[in-house]
N, C-alpha and C positions, 0 to 999 in steps of 0.2 A: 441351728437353722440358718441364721446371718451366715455362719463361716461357709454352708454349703451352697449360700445363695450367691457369695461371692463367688465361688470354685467356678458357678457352672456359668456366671455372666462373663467370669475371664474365658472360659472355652469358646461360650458362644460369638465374643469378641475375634478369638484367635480364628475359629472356623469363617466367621465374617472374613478376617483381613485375608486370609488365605483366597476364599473363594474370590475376592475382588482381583487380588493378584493376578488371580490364574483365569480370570475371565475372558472365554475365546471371542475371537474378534474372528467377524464375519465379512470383513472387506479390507481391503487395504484404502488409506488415501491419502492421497499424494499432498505432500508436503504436512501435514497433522505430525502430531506428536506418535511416536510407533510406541506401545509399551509391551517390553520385554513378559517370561514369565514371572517377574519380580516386581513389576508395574514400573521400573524403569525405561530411562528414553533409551532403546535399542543405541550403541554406540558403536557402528563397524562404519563409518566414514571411506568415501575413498574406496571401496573394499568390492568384492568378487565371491561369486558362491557357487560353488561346485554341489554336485547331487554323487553320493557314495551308497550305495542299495538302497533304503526306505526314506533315508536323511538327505534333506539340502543345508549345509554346510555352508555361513556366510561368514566371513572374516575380512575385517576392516581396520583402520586406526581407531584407538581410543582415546574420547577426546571428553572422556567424563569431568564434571566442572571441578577444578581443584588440584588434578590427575599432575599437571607440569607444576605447580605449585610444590606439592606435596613430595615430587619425584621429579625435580628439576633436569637430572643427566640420565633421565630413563624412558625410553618413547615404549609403547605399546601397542600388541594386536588383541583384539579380540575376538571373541570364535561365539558364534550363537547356530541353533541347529533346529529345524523345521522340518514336517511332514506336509506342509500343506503351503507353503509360502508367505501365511498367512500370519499365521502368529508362532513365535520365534520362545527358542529359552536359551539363559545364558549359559554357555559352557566354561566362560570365566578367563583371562588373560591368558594367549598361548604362548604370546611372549613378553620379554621383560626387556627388553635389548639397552645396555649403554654404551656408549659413547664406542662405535665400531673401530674409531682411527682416536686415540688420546692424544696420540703424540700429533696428529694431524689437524682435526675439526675441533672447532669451538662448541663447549656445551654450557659457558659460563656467562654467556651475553645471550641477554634474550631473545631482540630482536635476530642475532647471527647463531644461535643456538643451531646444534645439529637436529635434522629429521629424517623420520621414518615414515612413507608415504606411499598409499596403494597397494596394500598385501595381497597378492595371489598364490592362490594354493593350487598344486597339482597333486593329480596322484598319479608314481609309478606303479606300473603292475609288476613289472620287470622285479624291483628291488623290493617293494611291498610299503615302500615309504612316501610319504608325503612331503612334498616340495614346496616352501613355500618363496616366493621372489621377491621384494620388495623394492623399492625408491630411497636410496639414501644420499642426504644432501648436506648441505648448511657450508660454511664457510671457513679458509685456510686459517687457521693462526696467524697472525698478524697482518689478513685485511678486513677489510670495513666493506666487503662486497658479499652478498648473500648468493647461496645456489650456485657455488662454484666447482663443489666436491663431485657429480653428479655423475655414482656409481649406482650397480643395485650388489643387496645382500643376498644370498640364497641361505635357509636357515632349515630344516629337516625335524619331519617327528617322524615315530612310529604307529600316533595315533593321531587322527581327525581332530582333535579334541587337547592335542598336542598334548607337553611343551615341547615348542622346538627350539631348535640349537642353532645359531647361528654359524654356518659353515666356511660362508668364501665372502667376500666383498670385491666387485671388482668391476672393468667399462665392458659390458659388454660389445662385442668384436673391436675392443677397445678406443668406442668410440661413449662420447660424452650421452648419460642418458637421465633424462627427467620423468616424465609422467610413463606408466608403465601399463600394460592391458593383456591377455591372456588368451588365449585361442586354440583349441584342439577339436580338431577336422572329424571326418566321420569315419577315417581310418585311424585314427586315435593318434597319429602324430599332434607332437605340441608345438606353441607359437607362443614367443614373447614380441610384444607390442613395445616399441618404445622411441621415445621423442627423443632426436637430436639438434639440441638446439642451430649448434654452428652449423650442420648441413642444408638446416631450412625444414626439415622436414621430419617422418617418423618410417620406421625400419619394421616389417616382421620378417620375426629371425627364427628360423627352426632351431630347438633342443634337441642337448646330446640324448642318447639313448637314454640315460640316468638319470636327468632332466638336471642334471649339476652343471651344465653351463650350453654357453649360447655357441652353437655350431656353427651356422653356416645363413647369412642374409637370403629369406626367400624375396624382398621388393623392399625397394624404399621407392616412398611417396611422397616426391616433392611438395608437399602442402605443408603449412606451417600450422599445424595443429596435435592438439596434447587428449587426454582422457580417452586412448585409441581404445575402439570394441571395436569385434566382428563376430558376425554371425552366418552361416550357412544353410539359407533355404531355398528348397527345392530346387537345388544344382546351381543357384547363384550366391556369390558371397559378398555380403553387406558389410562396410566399413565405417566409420560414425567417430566423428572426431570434435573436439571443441578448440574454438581461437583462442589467442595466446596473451589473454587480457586476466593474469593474476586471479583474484576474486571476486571481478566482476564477472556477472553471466553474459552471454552472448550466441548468436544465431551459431548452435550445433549444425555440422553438414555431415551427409551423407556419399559414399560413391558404390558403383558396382563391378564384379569383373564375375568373369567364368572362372579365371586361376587366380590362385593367391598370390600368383607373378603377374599378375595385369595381361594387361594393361587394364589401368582404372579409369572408370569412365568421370566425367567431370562431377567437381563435388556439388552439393543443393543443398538448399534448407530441410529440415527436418520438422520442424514445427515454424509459425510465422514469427518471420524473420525480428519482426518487433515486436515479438514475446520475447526475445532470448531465450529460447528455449523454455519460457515458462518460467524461469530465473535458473536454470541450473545448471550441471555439466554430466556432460556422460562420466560415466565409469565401467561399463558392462553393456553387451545383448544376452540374454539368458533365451536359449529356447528351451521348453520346457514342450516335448513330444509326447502324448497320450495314446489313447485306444480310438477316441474320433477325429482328434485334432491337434494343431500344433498350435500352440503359443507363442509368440517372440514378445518380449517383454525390455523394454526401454528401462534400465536402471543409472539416477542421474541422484547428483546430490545438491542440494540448494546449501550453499555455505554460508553460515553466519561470521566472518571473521572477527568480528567483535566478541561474538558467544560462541566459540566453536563448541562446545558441548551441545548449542538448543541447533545447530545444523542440522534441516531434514532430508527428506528423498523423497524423490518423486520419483515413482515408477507406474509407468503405463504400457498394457498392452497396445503394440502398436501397431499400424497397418501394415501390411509387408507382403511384398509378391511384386511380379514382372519387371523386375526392375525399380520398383517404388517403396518406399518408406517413408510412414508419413507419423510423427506422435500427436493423437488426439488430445485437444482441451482437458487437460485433469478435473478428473473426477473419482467418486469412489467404484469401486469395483471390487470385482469377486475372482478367483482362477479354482479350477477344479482339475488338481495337478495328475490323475489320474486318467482321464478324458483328455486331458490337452485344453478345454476349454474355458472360456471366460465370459462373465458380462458384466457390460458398462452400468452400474446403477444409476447413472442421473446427478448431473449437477444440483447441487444444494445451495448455491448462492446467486447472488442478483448478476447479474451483464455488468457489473459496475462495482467501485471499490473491491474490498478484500474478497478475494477468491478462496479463501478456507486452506490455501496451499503454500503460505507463504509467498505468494503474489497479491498482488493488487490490479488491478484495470483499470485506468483512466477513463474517465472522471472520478476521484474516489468519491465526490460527494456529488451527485448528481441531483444538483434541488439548487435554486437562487442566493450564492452565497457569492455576494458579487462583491472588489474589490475584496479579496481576504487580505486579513494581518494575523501572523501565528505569530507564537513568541514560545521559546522551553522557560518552564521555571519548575527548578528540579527534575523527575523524573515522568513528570504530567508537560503536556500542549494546551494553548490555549487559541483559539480563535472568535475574531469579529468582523463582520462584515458590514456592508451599505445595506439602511433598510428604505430608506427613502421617508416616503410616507406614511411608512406603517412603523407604528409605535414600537419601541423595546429595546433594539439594538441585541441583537441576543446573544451569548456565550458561550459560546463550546467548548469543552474537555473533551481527549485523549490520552489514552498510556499508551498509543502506538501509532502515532499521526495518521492511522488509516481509517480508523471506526471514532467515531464523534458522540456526545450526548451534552444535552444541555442543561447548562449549570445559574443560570442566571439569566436578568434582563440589566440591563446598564439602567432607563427611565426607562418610563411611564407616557410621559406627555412632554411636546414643546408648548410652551405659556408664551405665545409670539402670535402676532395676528396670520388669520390664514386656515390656524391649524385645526380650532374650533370650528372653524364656516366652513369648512370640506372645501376650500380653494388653495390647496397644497402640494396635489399631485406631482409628484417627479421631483419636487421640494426635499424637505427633510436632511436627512443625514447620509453625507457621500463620503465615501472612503474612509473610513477612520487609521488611526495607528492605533497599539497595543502596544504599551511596554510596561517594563518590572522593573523599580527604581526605589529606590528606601524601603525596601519591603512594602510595598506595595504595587495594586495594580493601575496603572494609566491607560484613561480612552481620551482622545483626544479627534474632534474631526468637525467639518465646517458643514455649514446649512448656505445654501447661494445666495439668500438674500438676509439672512441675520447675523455671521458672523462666525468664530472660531468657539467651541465651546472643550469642555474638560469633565472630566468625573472619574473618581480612584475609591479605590476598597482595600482593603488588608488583606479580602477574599475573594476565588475570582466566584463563588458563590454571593458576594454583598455583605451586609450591604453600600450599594453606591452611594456617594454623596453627590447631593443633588448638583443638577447642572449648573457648572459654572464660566461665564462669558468671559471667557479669555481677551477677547476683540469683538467689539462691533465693526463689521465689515461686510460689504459687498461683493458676493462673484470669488470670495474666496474659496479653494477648495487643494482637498488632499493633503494634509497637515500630516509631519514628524516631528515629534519630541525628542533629544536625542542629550543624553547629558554626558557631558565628559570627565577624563580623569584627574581632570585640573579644576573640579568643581563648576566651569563652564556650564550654561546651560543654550539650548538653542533651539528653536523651529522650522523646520522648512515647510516650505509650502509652496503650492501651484497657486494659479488665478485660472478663472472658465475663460475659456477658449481656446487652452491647453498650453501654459505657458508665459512667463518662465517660471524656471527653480529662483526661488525668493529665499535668504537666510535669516532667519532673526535673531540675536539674543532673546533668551526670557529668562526670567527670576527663579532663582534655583527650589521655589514652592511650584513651579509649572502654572502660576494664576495670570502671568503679565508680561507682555511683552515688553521690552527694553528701548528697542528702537523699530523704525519702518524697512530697516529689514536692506539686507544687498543682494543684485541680481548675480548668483552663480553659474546659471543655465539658460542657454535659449532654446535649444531645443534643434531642429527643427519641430518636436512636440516633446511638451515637458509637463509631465504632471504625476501623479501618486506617488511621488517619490518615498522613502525608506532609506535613515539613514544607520550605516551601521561604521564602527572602526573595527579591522581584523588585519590580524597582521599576519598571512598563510605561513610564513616562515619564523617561526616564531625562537628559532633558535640562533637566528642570523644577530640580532641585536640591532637591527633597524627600525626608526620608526615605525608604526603600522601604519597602513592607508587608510582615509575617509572615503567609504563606497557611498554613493547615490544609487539604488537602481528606481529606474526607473520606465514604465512604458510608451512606447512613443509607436504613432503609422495609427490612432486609432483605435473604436471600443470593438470591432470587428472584425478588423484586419492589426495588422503591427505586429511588433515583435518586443520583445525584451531588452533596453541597454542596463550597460551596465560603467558609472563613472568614476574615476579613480582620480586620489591627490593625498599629497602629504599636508595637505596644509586644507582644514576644513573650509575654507573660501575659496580655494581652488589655484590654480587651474588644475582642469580638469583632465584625464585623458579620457576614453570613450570607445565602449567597444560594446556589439551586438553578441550576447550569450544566451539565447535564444530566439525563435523563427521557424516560424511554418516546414518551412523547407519542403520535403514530399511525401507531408503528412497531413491528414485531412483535420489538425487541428488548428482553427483559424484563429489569428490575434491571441496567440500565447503572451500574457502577460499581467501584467501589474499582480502583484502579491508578499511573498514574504521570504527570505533568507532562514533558514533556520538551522540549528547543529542537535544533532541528538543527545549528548553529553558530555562532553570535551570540547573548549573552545578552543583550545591548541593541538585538536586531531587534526591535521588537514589529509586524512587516507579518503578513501572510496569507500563512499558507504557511510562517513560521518555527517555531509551538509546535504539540504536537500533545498527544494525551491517549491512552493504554492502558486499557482499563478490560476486566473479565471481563463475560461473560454465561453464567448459567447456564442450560446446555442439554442438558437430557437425560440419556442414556448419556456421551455425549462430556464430560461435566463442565462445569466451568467453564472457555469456550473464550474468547482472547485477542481485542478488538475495537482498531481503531487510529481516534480521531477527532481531525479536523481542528478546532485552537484557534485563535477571536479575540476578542483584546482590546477589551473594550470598557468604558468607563469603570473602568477598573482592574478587570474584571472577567474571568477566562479563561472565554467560555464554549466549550462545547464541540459539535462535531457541526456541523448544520444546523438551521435553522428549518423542517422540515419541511414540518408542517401550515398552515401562515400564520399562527400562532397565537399566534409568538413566545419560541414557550417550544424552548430547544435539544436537539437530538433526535439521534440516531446513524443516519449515513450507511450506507449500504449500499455503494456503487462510489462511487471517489473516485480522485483522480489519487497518485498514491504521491508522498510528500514529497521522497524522491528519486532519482537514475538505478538505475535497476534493468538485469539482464539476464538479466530470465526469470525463471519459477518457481525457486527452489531451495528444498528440503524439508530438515528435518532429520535428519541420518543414521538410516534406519528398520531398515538388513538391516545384518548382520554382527553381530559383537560389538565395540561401543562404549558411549560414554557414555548412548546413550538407554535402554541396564541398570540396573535399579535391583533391590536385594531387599527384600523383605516382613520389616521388622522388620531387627535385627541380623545381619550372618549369620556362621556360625560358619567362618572362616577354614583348620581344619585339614579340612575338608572338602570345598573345593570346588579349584578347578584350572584354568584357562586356559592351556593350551598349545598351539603348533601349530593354533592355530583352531577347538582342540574343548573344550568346556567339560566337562571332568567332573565328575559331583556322587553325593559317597559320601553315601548314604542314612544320615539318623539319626532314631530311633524317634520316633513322633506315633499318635497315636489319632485324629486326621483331616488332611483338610485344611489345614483353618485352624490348624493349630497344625502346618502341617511347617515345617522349617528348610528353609534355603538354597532357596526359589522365588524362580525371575529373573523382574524384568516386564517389560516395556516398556507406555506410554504407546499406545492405538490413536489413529489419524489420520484423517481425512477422512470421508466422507460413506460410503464405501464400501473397503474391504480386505480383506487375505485373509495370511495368515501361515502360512508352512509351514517346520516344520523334521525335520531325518533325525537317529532315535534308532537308536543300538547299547546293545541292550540285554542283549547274551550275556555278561554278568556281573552280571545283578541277579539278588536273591535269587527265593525262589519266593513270601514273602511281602510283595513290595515292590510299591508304587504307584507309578505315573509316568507321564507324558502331559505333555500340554499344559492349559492351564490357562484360563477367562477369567474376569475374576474382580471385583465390584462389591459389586451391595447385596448379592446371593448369587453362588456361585460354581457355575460349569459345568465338567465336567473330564470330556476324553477320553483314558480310561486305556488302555493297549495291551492289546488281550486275545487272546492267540497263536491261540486256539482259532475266538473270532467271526472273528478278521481274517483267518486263515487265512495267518500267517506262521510261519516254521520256523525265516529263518534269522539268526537275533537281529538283524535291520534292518528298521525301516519309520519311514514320513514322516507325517509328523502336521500337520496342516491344520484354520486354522478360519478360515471367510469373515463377514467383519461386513456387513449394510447396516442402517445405522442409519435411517435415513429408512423404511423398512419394517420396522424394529423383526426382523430375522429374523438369529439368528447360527446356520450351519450347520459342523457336523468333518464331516471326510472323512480318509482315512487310502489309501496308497497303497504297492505294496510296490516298486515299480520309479523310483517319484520323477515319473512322469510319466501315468500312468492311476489319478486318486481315484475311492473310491467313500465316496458319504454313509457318515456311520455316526449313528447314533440320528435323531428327530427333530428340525426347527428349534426355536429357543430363543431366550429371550432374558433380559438382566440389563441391569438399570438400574441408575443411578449409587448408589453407596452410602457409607459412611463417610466422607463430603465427597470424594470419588474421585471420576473417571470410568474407564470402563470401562477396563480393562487385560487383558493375556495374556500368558501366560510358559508357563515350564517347570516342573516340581518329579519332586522323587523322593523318596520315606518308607517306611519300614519300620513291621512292629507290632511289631516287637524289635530286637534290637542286631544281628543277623543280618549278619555283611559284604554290602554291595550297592551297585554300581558301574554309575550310568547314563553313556553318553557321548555328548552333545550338540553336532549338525555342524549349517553349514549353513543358519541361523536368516536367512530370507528374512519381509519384512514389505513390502507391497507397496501403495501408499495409488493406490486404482483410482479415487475420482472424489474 
């Protein structure tokens, strides 16, 4: 009995794994993990799909993780095949290809190793064989310059499903060729696609009859772009190219003509120009023609150069007709390849941060996380921000700098006068730094009128040690810890009024400073400085520089500098690596330098930059830009406008694998609680999930004790929680709260709301883009009704907009609110 009960839990096991393998997917979405019918990441990179009777036929590079390790002088294609577009099975390696030229290309240096790039396959009818084309490159024996070889291979099977044979390697009309693309008309003549660098531009070349070599130039297109598709709809023919910036993404363009001889009309954006294409690059137009409709379908790949194995694709049905082409916002979707048609399912993520597609949208963190400091330690992020007056200081973790959650509060409470008597407002704690030193974690950051304080942990979970006075000091603000390689320790710091950069020694415990410190910086405006040492060339054997950055012009306008010296007291040099430019992001700045995992990568795609934007009610919301080095310089963002001068991205491919939106814990009771001011500890209660809070006397508002807040989110929300209030007094105040430059509060009032029986739900919806925040109050938790008219409150005492709870008395009166149920729900 045991041995047959093993038998049938193994089968029932095996039929499990099976069926999950094989599980059909009913949408494609763009940029997500694709899995194969082996529940593998689809690996056809790069690649191009042909339709042969009932099958579409996709073949691509493979770029599975380990594949050049394992097979260092062996490039490969892969071939997977579909009835439905949809979901794909692997047909398995069609080729094996090494080293095409031994005596010629390198395959023994890594970075100069040879390659195999952009497989298209054709089929002869003529010969009954399959042609496939490829990109082969890499670099001469005895130079140190890459992508110098830039022939294609033509390689032949007799089956879809191959293997094929490498045939000819050669330049097409013997001219230099890099990226390669594929095309056959609706008289079935074929088209090779390919980029010449030296001419400036890319060629389609009609194929011999055999499809064995390039006959005869139909156009070259002075444009200097690579990843050439075209497609052919309804008697006009669409050409779609990407700019010639390696593996970074950038604005795909589009042109049109009546003939494949042009004249071609001027090229356009494709998608909005500061999306980059959404992060990708072409490879393909695939029309896919039915019984009611046609299809043209955008096939692009988003590349991980770090991970070329986790590389996705984004593909989108796109607009197309009269001359226009346009690729919509990814999202998921469906094709019903028999019909010709498709439909857009509907975006699944917020307007903000990670877009589920390996992009991101700026602001990634759209809620008050004003003045951020990140820092990498190992393969986690961490962040902290300015909380002002509101207690905590709070902590965030990420495994992919785009999705946050909260892991900590640094304290509690300041034990300083002010903070107790609710006369602290816009007080507290401004700008901190974050760093990872002895194994440990450092917050370091100043309050304006008490001084520099300190607090470290082993964990960025805790716990902290209690706060420690660094300096008693006035008007101090914006504090760096920065320790060096010579055991040196140091502080910088700003004073209010913005300015200057001040240097200190401190004591290599971080408790004390040494001396009053030298001025480094005047500014025209000098404050939050960040000090890091990086040496971008790390091979040269030069000293590395001392960077300052810092922001200067202001908390609502300004821009980004950034300070350079070989010598930590400077002098300095000075240069602006980020700015508005003509983007409607205002005052990009002050934030954090950060590297993904290599502090000696300086590629595209290794540093990135945090800075705040002030906006609005929402405060100052967290922006993430893309950093490259250039002449020892980090700038930041994009060049926008053509202008040159670097600017903040809008959509950008996320630095690294994500899986999907995650928000920071918004409902329950957690860390994203903070109180207004100190709060008095023998009064308040968390148990069993209800927060109780015993009323103690104020004469308004703003001077109650124990109000809980939370931080609001996104573009649009709505927060509801259930008050029991049959033990507050008859003179006690209580409701919900929201609360800024001024404050709105819906108090419970038995009589208007028409409740009896010491229970009701309190509700207040934000939409901040309409500037409208409406209460509503409910007695059964599930039918609100408005209560007062709309409203609204802007950002106030360097805040953004928050909502909480409170409870106060106009006497000592015993009075007992209890607090369930605290839902926060971020709608767009």
């Amino acid at each position: 009995m045991k041995k047959y009960f093993l038998r049938l839990t193994i089968f029932i096991v095996a039929i499990c794994a099976i069926s999950i393998a094989s599980a059909q997917q009913k949408e494609i979405v763009p940029g997500a993990r694709w899995l194969d019918n082996n529940g593998d990441h689809i690996q056809a990179h790069g690649g191009g799909i042909v339709h042969f009777g009932d099958r579409y036929y996709w073949y691509g590079e493979q770029r599975r993780k380990g594949v050049e390790e394992k097979n260092p002088f062996h490039r490969f294609v892969s071939c997977y095949s579909s009835t439905d577009l949809m979901n794909w099975r692997f047909e398995g390696d069609v080729i094996k290809l090494s080293n095409p030229k031994p005596d010629i290309l390198i395959d023994s240096v890594p970075k100069l190793r040879w390659v195999l790039e952009r497989p298209k396959v054709y089929y002869n009818k003529k010969t009954k064989t399959y042609v496939m084309y490829m990109h082969l490159d890499g670099s001469y024996k005895g130079e140190t310059k890459g992508y110098t070889f830039a022939h294609v291979g033509v390689a032949t099977s007799k089956k879809a499903t191959g293997p094929f044979k490498l045939k000819r390697v050669f330049r097409p009309l013997g001219k230099e060729s890099r990226d390669i693309g594929q095309f056959i008309d609706d008289d079935g003549t074929a088209y090779l696609i390919f980029e010449c660098r030296p001419e400036k531009g890319f060629y389609i070349a009609k194929l011999s009859d055999d499809y064995m070599d390039v006959e005869e130039a139909t156009c070259f297109i002075p444009s200097r772009l690579e990843g050439g598709a075209i497609v052919k709809y309804k008697g006009l023919y669409y050409c779609v190219g990407s700019g010639l910036t390696a593996w970074r993404p950038n604005p795909n363009k589009y042109a049109t003509a009546k003939s494949l001889a042009g004249p071609w009309s001027e090229f356009k954006d494709i998608a909005p120009a500061e999306s980059n294409t959404y992060s990708s690059q072409s490879t393909m137009l695939l029309k896919v023609e039915g019984r009611k409709d046609t299809t043209v379908i955008f096939l692009a790949d988003q590349w991980r150069p770090l991970e070329q194995h986790e590389s996705r694709y984004l593909w989108m049905p796109v607009e197309i007709g009269n001359g226009k082409l346009w690729v919509p916002e990814p999202q998921p979707w469906s094709i019903d390849v028999k019909n010709g048609t498709h439909t857009l399912n509907g975006k699944k993520t917020m307007d903000w941060g990670d877009q589920g597609n390996l992009t991101y949208k700026n602001p990634v963190l759209l809620t008050d996380f004003s003045d951020p400091d990140v820092i990498r330690v190992g393969k986690k992020f961490y962040m902290v921000a300015s909380d002002f007056h509101f207690m905590g200081m709070q902590m965030l973790e990420s495994d992919d700098m785009v999705n946050w959650r909260y892991v900590s509060q640094v304290y509690n409470r300041l034990d300083y006068p002010g903070f107790d008597e609710m006369k602290k407002y816009a007080g507290g704690s401004w700008a901190p730094s974050l760093r990872y030193h002895d194994g440990k974690f450092w917050v370091y950051f100043c309050t304006p009128h008490e001084g520099l304080f300190m607090s470290q942990a082993e964990k960025p979970g805790g716990p902290w040690s209690p706060l420690h006075c660094v300096k008693n000091a006035y008007h101090w603000e914006d504090p760096c810890p920065f320790w060096d390689e010579d055991g040196k320790a140091y502080l910088g710091r700003s004073a209010h009024g913005a300015g200057p950069i001040i240097l200190h020694r401190m004591s290599a415990d971080g408790k004390e400073l040494l001396n009053d410190g030298d001025t480094i910086y005047k500014g025209p405006v000098a404050e939050g400085t960040k000090i890091y040492k990086i040496q971008p060339k790390p091979q040269s054997g030069e000293p590395a520089w001392y960077y300052l950055l810092i922001p200067e012009g202001g908390v609502s306008q300004g821009w980004q500098t950034a300070l350079r010296s070989k010598n930590i007291y400077g002098p300095y040099e000075r240069k602006t690596v980020l700015e508005q430019a003509g983007t409607n992001v205002n005052g990009p700045h002050q934030g954090a330098l950060v590297n993904i995992g290599d502090d000696n990568d300086f590629s595209d795609g290794q540093w990135w930059f945090y800075h705040f934007q002030q906006k609005g009610a929402h405060g100052r919301v967290v922006h993430l830009q893309p950093v490259r080095w250039k002449n020892d310089w980090p700038l930041m963002g994009e060049d926008i406008d053509g202008t040159g001068r670097p600017s903040p991205v809008s959509i950008y491919r996320t630095p690294l694998m994500t899986n999907g939106q995650s928000l920071p814990q918004t409902s329950g009771w957690g860390l994203q609680w903070q109180w207004n001011h100190n709060p008095v500890d023998s009064h308040w209660n968390l148990q069993n999930d209800v927060l109780t809070l015993k009323a103690l006397p104020a004469t308004e508002f703003k001077q109650a004790r124990n109000t809980y807040t939370q931080k609001t989110m996104g573009y649009e929300s709505e927060a509801t929680v259930e008050l029991d209030f049959s033990q507050v007094s008859a003179d006690a105040h209580y409701g919900i709260c929201v609360m800024g430059k001024t404050n709105e509060l819906l108090e419970v009032n038995s009589d208007k709301m028409k409740v009896n029986n010491g229970k009701i739900y309190l509700r207040v919806h934000f939409d901040f883009p309409k500037k409208k925040y409406q209460f509503s109050y409910s007695t059964d938790g599930k039918n609100f009704n408005s209560f007062g008219d709309s409203f609204y409150v802007d950002y106030g005492f360097w805040k953004g907009v928050r909502w909480g709870v409170y409870h106060y008395t106009e006497n000592t009166a015993n009075s007992v609110l209890h607090v369930k149920n605290p839902v926060y729900n971020i709608l767009k």
